[in-house]
Every structure is written in structure tokens, then in C-alpha cells.
N, C-alpha and C positions, 0 to 999 in steps of 0.2 A: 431411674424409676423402674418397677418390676413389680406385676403382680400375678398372683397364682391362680391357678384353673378354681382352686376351691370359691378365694374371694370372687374371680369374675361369675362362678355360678350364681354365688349372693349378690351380685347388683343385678343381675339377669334377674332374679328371684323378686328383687323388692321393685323391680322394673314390672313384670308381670303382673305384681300383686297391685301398683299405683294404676297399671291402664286397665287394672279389672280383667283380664287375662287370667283367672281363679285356677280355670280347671289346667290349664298349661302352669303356674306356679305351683298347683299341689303335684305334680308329676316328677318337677326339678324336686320339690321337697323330699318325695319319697326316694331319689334316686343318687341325693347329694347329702350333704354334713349342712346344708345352711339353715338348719336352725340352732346348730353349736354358732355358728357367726353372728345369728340376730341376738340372742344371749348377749353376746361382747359390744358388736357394734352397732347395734338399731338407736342407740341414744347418738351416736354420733354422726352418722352419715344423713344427709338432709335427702330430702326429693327428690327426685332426677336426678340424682349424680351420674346414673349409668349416658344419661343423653349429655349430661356435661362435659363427661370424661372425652367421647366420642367426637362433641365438640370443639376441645381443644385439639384434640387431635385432626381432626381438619384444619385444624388454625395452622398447627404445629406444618403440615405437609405444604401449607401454602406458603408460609416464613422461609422453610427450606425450599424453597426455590429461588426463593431474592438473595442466597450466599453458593458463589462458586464453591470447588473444592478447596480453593487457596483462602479462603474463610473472605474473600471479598462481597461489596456490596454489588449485585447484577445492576445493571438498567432499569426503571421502572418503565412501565408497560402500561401507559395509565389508561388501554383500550381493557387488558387483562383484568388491573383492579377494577376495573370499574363494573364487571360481570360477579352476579352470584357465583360464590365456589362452592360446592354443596360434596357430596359425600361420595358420589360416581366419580367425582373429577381427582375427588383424593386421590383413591382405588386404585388411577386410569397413571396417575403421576408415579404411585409406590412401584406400581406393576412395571415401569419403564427403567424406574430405578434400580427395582430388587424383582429380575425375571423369575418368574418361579420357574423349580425344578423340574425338570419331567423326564416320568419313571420309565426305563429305559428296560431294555434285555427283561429278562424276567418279570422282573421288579413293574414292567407296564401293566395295567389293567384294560382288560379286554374289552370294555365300554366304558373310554373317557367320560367324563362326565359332562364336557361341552361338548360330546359328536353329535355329529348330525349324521351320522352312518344311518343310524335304527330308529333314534328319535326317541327312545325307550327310556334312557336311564337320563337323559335329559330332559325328559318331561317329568318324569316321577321326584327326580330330586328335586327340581325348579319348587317344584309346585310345593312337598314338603319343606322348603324354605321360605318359599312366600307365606304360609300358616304364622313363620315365626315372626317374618321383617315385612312383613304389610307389602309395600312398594318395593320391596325388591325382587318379588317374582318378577314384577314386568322389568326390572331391572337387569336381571340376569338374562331372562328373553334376549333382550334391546342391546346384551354385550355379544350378543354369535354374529355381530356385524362386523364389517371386515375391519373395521377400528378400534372397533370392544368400547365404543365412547357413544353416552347419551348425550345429545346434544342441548346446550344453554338457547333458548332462542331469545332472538333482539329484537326491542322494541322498533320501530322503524320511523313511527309519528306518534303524535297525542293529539287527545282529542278534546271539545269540555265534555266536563261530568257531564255524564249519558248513560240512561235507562235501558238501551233498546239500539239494537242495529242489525241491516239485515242489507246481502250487497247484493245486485243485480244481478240476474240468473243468466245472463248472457254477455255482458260488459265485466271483466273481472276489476277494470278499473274505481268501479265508480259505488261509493256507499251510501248507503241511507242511515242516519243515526237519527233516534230523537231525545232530544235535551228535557230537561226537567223544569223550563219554562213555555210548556206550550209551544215550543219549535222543535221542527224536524227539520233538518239539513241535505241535501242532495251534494255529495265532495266526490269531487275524479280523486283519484291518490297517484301522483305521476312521480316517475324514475327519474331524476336529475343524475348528472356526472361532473359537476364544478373539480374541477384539479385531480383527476382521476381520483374523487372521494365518491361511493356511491351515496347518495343523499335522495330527499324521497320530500314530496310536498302534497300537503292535502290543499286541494282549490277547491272552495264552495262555489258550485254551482248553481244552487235556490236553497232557500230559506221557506220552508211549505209551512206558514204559521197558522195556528187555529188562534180564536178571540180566548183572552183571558176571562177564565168563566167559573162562576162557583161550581162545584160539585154537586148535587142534587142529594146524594147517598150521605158525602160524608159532610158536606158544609167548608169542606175546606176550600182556601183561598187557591191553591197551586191546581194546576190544569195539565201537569206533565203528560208525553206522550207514551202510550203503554204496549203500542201494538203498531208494526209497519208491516206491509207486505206486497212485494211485487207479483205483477202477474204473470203467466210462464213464458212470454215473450219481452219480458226485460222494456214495455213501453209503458205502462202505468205504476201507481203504487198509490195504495189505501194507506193513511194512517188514522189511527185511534187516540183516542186522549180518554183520561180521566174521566169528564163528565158527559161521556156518554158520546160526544160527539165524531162522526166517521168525515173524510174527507178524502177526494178521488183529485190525483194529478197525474201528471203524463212526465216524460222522463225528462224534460228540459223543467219540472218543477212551475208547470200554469196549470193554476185550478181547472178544473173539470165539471165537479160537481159535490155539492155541500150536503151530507145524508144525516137527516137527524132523525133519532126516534130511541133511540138507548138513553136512560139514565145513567148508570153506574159503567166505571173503567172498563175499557174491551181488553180483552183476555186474549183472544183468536179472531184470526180473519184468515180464509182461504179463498182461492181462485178456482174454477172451473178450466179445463185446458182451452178448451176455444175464449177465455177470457171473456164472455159475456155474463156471466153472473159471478157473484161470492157472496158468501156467508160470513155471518158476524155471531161472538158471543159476548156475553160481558159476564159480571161475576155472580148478576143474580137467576141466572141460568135464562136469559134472556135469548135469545137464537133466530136471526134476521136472514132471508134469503130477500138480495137485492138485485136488481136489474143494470146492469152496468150504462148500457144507452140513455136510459131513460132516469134512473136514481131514484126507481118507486121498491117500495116492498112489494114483493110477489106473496111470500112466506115470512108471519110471524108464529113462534114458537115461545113459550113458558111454563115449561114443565116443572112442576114441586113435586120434592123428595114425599108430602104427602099422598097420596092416593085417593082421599077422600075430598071434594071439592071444596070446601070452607069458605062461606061466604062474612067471616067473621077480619077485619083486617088487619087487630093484631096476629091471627094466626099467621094467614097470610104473609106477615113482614118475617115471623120465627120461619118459615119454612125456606124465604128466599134468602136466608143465610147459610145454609147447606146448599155446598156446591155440589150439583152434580159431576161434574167435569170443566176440563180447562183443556178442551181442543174439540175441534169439527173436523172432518175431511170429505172429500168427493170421492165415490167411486165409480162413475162416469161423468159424464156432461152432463145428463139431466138426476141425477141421481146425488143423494147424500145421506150422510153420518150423522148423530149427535147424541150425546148423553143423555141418557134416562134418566126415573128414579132408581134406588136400587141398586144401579149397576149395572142395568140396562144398558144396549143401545139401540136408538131408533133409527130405521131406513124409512129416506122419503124420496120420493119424486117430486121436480117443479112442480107438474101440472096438480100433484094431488093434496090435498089438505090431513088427510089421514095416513098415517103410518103403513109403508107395505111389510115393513118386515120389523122383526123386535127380537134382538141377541140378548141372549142371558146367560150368564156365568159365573159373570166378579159379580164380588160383595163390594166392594168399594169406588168412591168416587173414579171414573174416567181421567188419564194423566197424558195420554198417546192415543192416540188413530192415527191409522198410517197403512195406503193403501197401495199394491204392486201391482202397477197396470199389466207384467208381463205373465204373472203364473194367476191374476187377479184374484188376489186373496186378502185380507183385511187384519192386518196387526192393532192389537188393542191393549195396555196396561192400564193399569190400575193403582191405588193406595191402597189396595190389599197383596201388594207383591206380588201377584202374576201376569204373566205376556197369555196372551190367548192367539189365536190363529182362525180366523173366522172364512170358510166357503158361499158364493152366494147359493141363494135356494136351503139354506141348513143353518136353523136357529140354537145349532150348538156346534160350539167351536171343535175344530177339528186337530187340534194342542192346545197342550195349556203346558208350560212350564212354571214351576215350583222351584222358588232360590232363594230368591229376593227377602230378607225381613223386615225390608222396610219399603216408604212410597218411591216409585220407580217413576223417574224425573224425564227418561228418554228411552226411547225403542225406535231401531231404525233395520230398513231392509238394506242386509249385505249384497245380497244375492237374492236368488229364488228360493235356496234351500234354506240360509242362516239369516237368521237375525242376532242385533246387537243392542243391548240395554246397560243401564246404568241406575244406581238407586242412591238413595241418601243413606243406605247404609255403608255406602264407600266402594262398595261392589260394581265393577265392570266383565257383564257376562256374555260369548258367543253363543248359540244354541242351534242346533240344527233340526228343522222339520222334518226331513226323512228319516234321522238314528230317533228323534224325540229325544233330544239330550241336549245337558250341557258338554260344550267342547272345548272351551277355554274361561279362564278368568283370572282377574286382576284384582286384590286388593289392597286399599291402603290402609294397612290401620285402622278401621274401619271410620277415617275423617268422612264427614257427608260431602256428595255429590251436587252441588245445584244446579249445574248446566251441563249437557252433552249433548254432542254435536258430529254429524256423519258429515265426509268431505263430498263434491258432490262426485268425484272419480271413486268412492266411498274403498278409498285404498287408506285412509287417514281415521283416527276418530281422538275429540278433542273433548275433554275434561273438564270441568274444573271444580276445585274444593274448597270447603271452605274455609280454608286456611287464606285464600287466592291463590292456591297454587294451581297451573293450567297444566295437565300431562297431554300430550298427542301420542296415541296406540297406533301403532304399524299393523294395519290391518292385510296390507300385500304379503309382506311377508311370514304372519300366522297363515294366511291361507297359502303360503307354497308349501309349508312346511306339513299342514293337518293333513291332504291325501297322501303323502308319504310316511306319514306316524301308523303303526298301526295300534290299536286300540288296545289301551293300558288297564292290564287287570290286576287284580291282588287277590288270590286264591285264598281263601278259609277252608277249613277243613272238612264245612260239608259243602266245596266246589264254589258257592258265591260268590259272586265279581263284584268290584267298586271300580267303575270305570275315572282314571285321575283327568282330568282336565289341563288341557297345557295351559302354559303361561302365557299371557298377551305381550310381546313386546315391545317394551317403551322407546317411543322413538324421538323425542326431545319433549322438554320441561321449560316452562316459564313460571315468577313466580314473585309475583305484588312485593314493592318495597317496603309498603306502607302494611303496619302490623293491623287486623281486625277490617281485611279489608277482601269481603267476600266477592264474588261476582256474579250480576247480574243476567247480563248476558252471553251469548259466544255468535260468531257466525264465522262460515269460510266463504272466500269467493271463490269464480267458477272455477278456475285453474290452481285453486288448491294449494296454493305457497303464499297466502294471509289469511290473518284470521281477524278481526278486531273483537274486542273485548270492552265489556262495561261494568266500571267496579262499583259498591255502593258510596265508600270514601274520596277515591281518589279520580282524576278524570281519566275520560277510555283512553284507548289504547291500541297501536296498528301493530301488530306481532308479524316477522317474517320466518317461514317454516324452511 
């Protein structure tokens, strides 16, 4: 079999043209013959041939390894099949096989293209290759490891189908999931060693059940749980359900105390650091500050995207369907966060009933709040695709980053200087508050983003898309590598810079077996080597990193 630069330009070609990739297919068109080839062969070649091809060719490199050189069949390896082989591992196989060349005396080039001397010509080229192969920017990253190998990660347990999981901020053992009949589970996840096999067992520990209850909002029978959350000392945890209802237990899973006053599913719950209050939201921008000791409201809140007060109650029902936002946060012990109309956000204090402070910026609903006790500064996105940077005392943010084209799912504090986001437009972005810039990113293809998730050593950041596939970004090693880059320019001729953004490095992938099978949740525990996962089809899932 043998095909020419010309043809491979044409499946490139009709490859760019099926993902909508226009202005990159009219560029090969102006550059190449493949409109003499579509002429010839556009009746004949079907769809995706170019991912086909590709594909068998994966198949092709995994075959060749089940026959020695003497044309015998190897040993099966039924640990080996049993793992996705994906497209890194080809790469990782050929490359071991068929060492590439390297240019020698003369013939060397004075900036390899994997050095890490200067960091120059390997950011610049990365990055112009991630434009074309989506996930292989972080790809290429993820191979200057000392193995040049993206790693498969193993599942380790399973879980039932589950909405929702979130593990204890101090015990790295121990998880909270909740199921999609009104129970939430309290499970240790323990290390067994039977016959020098490492093996791994989930123990429930409590069963934290809310009553099966209509729903008020939608009328439906199901009461799943929508919302867990522990308090920063790993000895309570709030869960939420559907119809509204809150529930406080303690870490051995004995009720507490029973909070009712929300109608519709809770969306966010946070904690206060001294653990004596948290906030509740649900979907129809409902906003509850409650008393931990006691289980009273201190603070209700119900702000509409209206402005004018409407005593009229169909108005009232169209208004509370426009979400303002889908998170709260504290930025002290008596102080907090919540979405406006607008795009607002509103600061309140316990003791006060009135707003002390009101941020304005974004146009679009609230997606992130997210506050740094250490430089205390107040990270905010939006569904109008920007991060803001909010100072207290100053009702205008002090950044705003510009990238994102679509609703931005996650923002998390790296540091004091960098933040990290993620959007549904497939986009995984670094940005730094002191340059005001983008300083790395990662895209796939532009597949959407539903969940991301910062480790809490925030050396890790975890993925996922909706294909189900989960990526983990090597956040350590981007950051050893940026204060040694120095800052990549491309000079026009009247002196303009376009600063290139490095590549994020992919530091292992997991990825649903089951086709159409997105996911719900992610979480890491404290120590950072699991993560568990909640899919919409298939049951969750304990991942080791």
C-alpha cells in the first residue's frame, strides 16, 4: 500500500472541510492540486476516510506486536488488551521500533525541536501544530517526559450510576457520591494486596437517605441528589436533592439536622472556614444563608433577572427561569458572594440585609466564583466567555481576560499570579494577572468541555469531554518550564508582537467504554492520585492517576 503527498493533501482537505475547518481547507486548496483530485475522486471516497485510514493504522501497529520477527504468535497479555490503544501509544510503539534519525555534524539544527535549551522553537512549533491536531498540542507537551509516553489511566472500582461526588477535604480515603434515587453514600475506598495483586475495595460506610418526594418545580417522581459538600474540616457534609430539600450529617453519616425551605434542585452549597454557616442556591436563583448550630435561615435571597418588581405571577414564574448563575462563594467568615441580574455580583454580610457591594462587568449569567484567601482577590466567569479578577473596595474588576467563545464551565486559582479555565468550546486556558495574558493552552478539536477540576496540590487539572473522554494537564511541569521560556514574539513589519502561548502538557487520559457517554461529574481527593467520575449512561467510576 503507498500513498502520495498529493492524495494525503486531499483527505487532509476533505477532512477540514467535514469538521468545518473552512478557512484552514481554503489555504491547503490555494497551496495544493486538490481540486484536480475532487474532480476524480469526490464520488468515491466516503466520510471520514482520513480518521479511518488513521485508524486502521492504529489497529495495524497493535497486530504487529502479537507477531515476533520469526512471523510467530507472541503471548497474549490479556492485562495489555484489555486497555484502550489509542494513537500516543502507536507513535510510542513505532518510535521504539523505527528510532528516528538525528541530524548530526552539519546536517544538526541549532534549535531541536524538542529542546528545552530556549523553550523557543518548542513552544512555537507545539503550538502551530495544536491549530491543526486539536489534542496534540497537549500531546507533544506530555512527550518531553522522560518516557515520551502519555499515560492510559485504570479504572480501580465502580461505582452505581451517580450524579454527583465529592471526597473529603482531609481523609483522602473516604467518598461521598450521590445516586439518582434520593441516596447519597459515605464509602472508605481501601488498598487490599491478596496474592501480591494490588486490588482496591469500596466499603459504604452510611447511606445519608432524603424521603422520596415529588419535585415542586417539575412534578417529577425521581428526588435524585444534585449537590454534596463538605465542610473545610472533613467533619460534616450538606447534601441537596432535587426537590429542594437540604440535609446536614456528620462524617460517620448521623443526621444532624433537616433544612427545608428551597423548592427546586440545589445547584451550589458552600461553607464558611470556621464551618458555622453556608449558603445554598437552587436553579430558580433562590439564595439561603443558614446557621449550622441552629438549621434557621439567617439570609434569604431572590433576586430576578427583572429589575422592575412585578406583582403580576406569571411574570414572576418567566423571570425565575433565567438563571442568574450556578455558584456562590465566601470571601470571609462573615462576608459573601452571589449572582445578580445582569451579570452582577452582589456582596453581603451576615449581619446585613442589604448589599455592601455590587460588581459589574460580565454580560452573562455567573458560571465560577472563586475566592484566594492569600493575594484575596475574587475570580469570576461568566457564559459570556470571560474570567474577571475582582479587588475588594473596587466595583470594577481589575482583569478581564478575553478567549473563551463559548460558556466557561471552570476557573480555578493556580497561584496568586495564574489562573486556569476551561469552556465548552473545548479550550483549556493559563493566564497570568501580572503579564494580563494568555500563557498556555490546549485544544481539542474543539469537542465541549463539561467538567474541570483543579487537584488540590493544584499540580494536576482534570477534564473532561464530551465524548467521556477525561485528559489530566500537568500543571507542575507547565509551570517549571514558563519562567524559563522567554516570551515568544513574531515580528511584522511595522514591529507588532503576537505573543504564542505554550502548550499545556498532557499527562495521562482516560476514556468511557460506552459510546454517547458524557460526564457528569469529576472530583480529586486530598492526595491527588484518584479521581472519581460520574457518567450519564454508564455507572461512576474510581480512576487511579
Amino acid at each position: 500500500m503507498s500513498i502520495t503527498s498529493e492524495e494525503l493533501n486531499y483527505l487532509i482537505w476533505r477532512y477540514c472541510q467535514e469538521m468545518g475547518h473552512e478557512v484552514s481547507a481554503l489555504a491547503l486548496q490555494d497551496e495544493t492540486r486538490v481540486l484536480e483530485f475532487d474532480e476524480k475522486y469526490k464520488e468515491h471516497i466516503p466520510l471520514g476516510t482520513l480518521v479511518n485510514l488513521v485508524q486502521r493504522g492504529i489497529l495495524y501497529t497493535e497486530s504487529d506486536l502479537l507477531v515476533d520477527s520469526k512471523g510467530d504468535v507472541s503471548s497474549l497479555d490479556e492485562h495489555h488488551l484489555s486497555e484502550n490503544f489509542n494513537l500516543v501509544q502507536a507513535l510510542q510503539v513505532d518510535k521504539e521500533k523505527f528510532p528516528e534519525i538525528s541530524s548530526e555534524g552539519r546536517f544538526a539544527l541549532q534549535h531541536n525541536f524538542g529542546s528545552d535549551d530556549s523553550g523557543k522553537y518548542d513552544a512555537s512549533a507545539s503550538y502551530r501544530a495544536g491549530q491543526e491536531t486539536g489534542v496534540a498540542t497537549s500531546t507533544t507537551g506530555a512527550n518531553n517526559s522522560l518516557d515520551g509516553f502519555v499515560k492510559t489511566l485504570k479504572e480501580i472500582a465502580k461505582l452505581n450510576k451517580i450524579v454527583s461526588s465529592t471526597w473529603n477535604p482531609l481523609d483522602a480515603s473516604i467518598l461521598a457520591y450521590g445516586e439518582r434515587d434520593s441516596v447519597a453514600k459515605l464509602a472508605k475506598i481501601i488498598e487490599t494486596d491478596p496474592e501480591r495483586e494490588t486490588h482496591w475495595e469500596v466499603t459504604v460506610i452510611a447511606e445519608l437517605r432524603h424521603p422520596f418526594a415529588l419535585s415542586a418545580s417539575s412534578g417529577k417522581t425521581t428526588n435524585q441528589v444534585t449537590c454534596l459538600a463538605w465542610s473545610h474540616d472533613g467533619n460534616s457534609i450538606v447534601t441537596g436533592v432535587e426537590n429542594g430539600e437540604l440535609r446536614l450529617w456528620n462524617k460517620v453519616g448521623a443526621l444532624q439536622n433537616v433544612l427545608n425551605f428551597h423548592r427546586t434542585p440545589i445547584v451550589s452549597i458552600k461553607w464558611n472556614k470556621d464551618g458555622t454557616h453556608f449558603i445554598s442556591m437552587d436553579v430558580e436563583n433562590v439564595t439561603i444563608l443558614w446557621s449550622v448550630l441552629s438549621g434557621t435561615v439567617m439570609q434569604h435571597f431572590e433576586l430576578k433577572e427583572s429589575s422592575s418588581h412585578s406583582t403580576n405571577a406569571e411574570d414572576s414564574n418567566s423571570n425565575s427561569e433565567d438563571s442568574l448563575g450556578v455558584d456562590v462563594e465566601w470571601v470571609d467568615d462573615d462576608k459573601f458572594v452571589i449572582p445578580g441580574p445582569k451579570g452582577a455580583i452582589f456582596v453581603y454580610q451576615i449581619t446585613e440585609k442589604a448589599p455592601i457591594g455590587k460588581l459589574i462587568g460580565h454580560h452573562g449569567s455567573i458560571s465560577v466564583l472563586n475566592f484566594n484567601n492569600v493575594n484575596k482577590l475574587l475570580l469570576s466567569a461568566s457564559d459570556d466567555g470571560t474570567l474577571r479578577i475582582w479587588h475588594g473596595g473596587n466595583g470594577n474588576s481589575q482583569n478581564c481576560f478575553y478567549g473563551h467563545s463559548q460558556s466557561i464551565i471552570s476557573a480555578s486559582w493556580v497561584s496568586d499570579d495564574r489562573v486556569i479555565s476551561c469552556s465548552m468550546d473545548g479550550s483549556v486556558r493559563l493566564w497570568s494577572l501580572r503579564d494580563n495574558m494568555l500563557l498556555a493552552l490546549s485544544i481539542m478539536d474543539g469537542i465541549p468541555i463539561f467538567v474541570g477540576r483543579l487537584s488540590q496540590d493544584k499540580e494536576k487539572y482534570a477534564v473532561a469531554y464530551m465524548d467521556g473522554q477525561v485528559n489530566i494537564y500537568d500543571l507542575k511541569k507547565l509551570g517549571s518550564k514558563l519562567p524559563n521560556l522567554k516570551q515568544q514574539s513574531m515580528f511584522s513589519s511595522n514591529c507588532s508582537s503576537i505573543t504564542i502561548p505554550q502548550p499545556i502538557p498532557l499527562y495521562a487520559s482516560y476514556q468511557s467504554s460506552q459510546d454517547n457517554n458524557y460526564v457528569f461529574d469529576l472530583s480529586w481527593n486530598r492526595t491527588g492520585d484518584k479521581i472519581s467520575i460520574a457518567y450519564s449512561l454508564d455507572e461512576g467510576s474510581i480512576v487511579a492517576i
